[in-house]
Legacy VTK file of the C-alpha trace (Angstrom):
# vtk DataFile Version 3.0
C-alpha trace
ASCII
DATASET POLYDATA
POINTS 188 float
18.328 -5.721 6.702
16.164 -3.271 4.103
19.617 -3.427 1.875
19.484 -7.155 2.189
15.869 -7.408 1.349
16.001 -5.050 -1.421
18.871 -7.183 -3.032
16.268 -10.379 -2.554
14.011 -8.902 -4.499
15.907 -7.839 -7.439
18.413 -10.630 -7.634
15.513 -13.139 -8.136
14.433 -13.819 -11.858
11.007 -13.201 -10.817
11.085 -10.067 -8.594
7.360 -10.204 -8.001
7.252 -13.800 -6.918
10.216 -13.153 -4.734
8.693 -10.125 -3.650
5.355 -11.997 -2.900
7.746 -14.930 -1.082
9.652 -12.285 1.376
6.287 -10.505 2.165
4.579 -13.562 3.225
7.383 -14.419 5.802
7.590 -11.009 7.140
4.034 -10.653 7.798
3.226 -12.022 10.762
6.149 -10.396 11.729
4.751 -6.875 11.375
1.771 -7.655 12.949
2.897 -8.440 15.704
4.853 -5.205 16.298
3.423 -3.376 18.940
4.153 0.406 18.609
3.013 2.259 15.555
6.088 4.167 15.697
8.014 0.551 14.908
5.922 -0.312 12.120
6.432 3.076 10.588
10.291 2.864 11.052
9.905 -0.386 9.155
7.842 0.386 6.391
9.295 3.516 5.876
13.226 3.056 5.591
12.047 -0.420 3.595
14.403 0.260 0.036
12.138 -2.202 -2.341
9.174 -0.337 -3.323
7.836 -3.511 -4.851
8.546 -5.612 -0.928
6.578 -2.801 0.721
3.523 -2.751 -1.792
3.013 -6.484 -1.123
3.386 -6.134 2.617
1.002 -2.969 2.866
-1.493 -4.776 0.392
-1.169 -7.776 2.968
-1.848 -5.669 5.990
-4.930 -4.395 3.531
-5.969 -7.778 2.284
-5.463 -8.550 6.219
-8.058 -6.089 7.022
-11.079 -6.625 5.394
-14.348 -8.525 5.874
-14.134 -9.818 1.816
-10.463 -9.172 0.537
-10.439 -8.383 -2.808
-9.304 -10.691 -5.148
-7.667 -8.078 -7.884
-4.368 -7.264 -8.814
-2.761 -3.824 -7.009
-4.113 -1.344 -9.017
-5.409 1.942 -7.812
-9.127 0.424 -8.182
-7.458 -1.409 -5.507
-6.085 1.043 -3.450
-10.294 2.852 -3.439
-11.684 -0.659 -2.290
-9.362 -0.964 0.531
-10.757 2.900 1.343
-13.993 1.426 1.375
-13.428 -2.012 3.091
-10.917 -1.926 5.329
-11.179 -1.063 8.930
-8.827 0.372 11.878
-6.041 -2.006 11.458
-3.932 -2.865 14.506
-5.478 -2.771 18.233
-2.001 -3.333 20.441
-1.984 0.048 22.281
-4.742 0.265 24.543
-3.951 4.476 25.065
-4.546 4.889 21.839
-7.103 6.728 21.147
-9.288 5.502 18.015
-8.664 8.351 15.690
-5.328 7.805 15.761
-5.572 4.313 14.708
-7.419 5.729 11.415
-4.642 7.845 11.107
-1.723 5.216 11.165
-4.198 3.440 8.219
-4.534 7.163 6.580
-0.470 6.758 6.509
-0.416 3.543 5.242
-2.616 4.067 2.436
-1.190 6.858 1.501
2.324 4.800 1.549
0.682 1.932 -0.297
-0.514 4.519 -3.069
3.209 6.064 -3.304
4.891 2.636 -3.649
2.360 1.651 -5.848
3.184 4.143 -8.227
6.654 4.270 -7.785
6.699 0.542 -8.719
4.618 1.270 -12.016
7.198 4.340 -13.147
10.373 2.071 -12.221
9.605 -0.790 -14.234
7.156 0.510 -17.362
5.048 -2.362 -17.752
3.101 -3.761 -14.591
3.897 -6.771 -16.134
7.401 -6.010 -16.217
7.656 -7.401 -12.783
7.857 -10.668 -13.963
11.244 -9.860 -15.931
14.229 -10.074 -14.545
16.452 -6.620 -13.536
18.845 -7.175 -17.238
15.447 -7.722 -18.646
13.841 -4.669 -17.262
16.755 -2.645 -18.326
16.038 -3.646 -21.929
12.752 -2.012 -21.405
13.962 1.111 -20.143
16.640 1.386 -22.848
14.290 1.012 -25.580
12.277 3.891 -23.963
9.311 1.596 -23.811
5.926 4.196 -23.109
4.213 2.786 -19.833
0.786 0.741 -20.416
-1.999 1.182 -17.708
-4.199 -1.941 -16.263
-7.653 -1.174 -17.083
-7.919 -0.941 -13.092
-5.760 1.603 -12.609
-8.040 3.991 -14.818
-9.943 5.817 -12.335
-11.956 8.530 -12.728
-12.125 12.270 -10.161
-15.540 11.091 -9.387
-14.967 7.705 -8.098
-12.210 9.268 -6.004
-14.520 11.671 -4.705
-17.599 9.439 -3.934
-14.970 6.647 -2.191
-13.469 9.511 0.239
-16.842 10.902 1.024
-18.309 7.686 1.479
-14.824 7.155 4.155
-15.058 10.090 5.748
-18.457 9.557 6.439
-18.023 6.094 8.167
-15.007 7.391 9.789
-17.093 10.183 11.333
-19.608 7.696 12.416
-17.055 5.419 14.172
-15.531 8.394 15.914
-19.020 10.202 16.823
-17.145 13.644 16.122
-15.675 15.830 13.846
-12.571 14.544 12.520
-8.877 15.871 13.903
-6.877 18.007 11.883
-4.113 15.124 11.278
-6.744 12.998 9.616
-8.221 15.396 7.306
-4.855 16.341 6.601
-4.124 12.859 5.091
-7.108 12.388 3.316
-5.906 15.717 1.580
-3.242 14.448 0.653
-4.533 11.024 -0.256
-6.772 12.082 -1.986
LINES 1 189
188 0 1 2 3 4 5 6 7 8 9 10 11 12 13 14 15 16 17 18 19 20 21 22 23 24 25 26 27 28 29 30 31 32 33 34 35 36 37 38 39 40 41 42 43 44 45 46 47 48 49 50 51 52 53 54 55 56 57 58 59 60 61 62 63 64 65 66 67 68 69 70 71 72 73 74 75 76 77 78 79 80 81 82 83 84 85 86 87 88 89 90 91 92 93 94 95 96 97 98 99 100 101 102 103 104 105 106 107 108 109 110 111 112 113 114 115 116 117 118 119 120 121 122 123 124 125 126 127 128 129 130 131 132 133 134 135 136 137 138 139 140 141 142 143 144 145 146 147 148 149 150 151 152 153 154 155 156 157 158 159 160 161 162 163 164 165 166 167 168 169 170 171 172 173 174 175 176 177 178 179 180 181 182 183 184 185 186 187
């Protein structure tokens, strides 16, 4: 299935509209897997980088009060930080740190595929090309152009995973579990 979504994707003259196409269909798919453990097997042997940027930015988007309206960028990636909140509620046992966690992971996977999309294909806007196009790109050695958004500065890093941590420690009314800060280590 991951090998015959990944072809999808790249087979399409548009891989970001095909991308966008497959994600939508798949979504309500996802959430209504039940274990975390199934999502993560899911998201994680996905092969399109691209496919699992627009689901995670779904289950994101899916997630907030006011979803933002932006392109992915890693502006992006800080205002789900900020907005979001615990995503999925299926397993009653689980405990409510560990549903930050599974988002923690997710984020973290979002940023990853994020940028492994950008270094893949040069251009952000690249996505729009074709795979024979793209590999014009990447034989004329094109240097990679940054959106504007994805310019972020140390401190607005900083003040978005203080500002989390502190709402996260809020929600859970005690200090936060090893796994957690962990991932916002790494996140960060």
């Amino acid at each position: 299935l991951q090998r015959m979504l990944s072809i999808a994707v790249e087979v399409d003259r548009s891989p970001t509209c095909s991308s966008r196409k497959i994600a939508n269909e798949i979504f309500p798919f996802i959430l209504n897997i039940p274990l975390r453990s199934q999502r993560e097997a899911l998201l994680n042997t996905m092969e399109s980088h691209v496919l699992r940027c627009r689901l995670l930015e779904l289950l994101f988007q899916h997630s907030c009060n006011v979803p933002s309206t932006s392109s992915m960028s890693l502006d992006k990636v800080l205002y789900f930080l900020s907005h979001c909140s615990v995503l999925l509620h299926f397993e009653d046992e689980t405990a409510v740190w560990q549903r930050w966690d599974e988002m923690l992971q997710y984020l973290s996977l979002l940023l990853l595929s994020y940028q492994s999309v950008i270094q893949a294909f040069l251009f952000a806007e690249n996505l729009w090309s074709s795979l024979s196009d793209r590999m014009d790109f990447i034989i004329q050695k094109a240097k990679t152009r940054h959106q504007e958004s994805d310019i972020i500065s140390h401190l607005d890093i900083q003040l978005k995973m203080e500002d989390f941590t502190g709402r996260m420690q809020e929600v859970l009314g005690q200090p936060l579990p090893s796994s957690i800060q962990e991932k916002l280590v790494m996140l960060q």
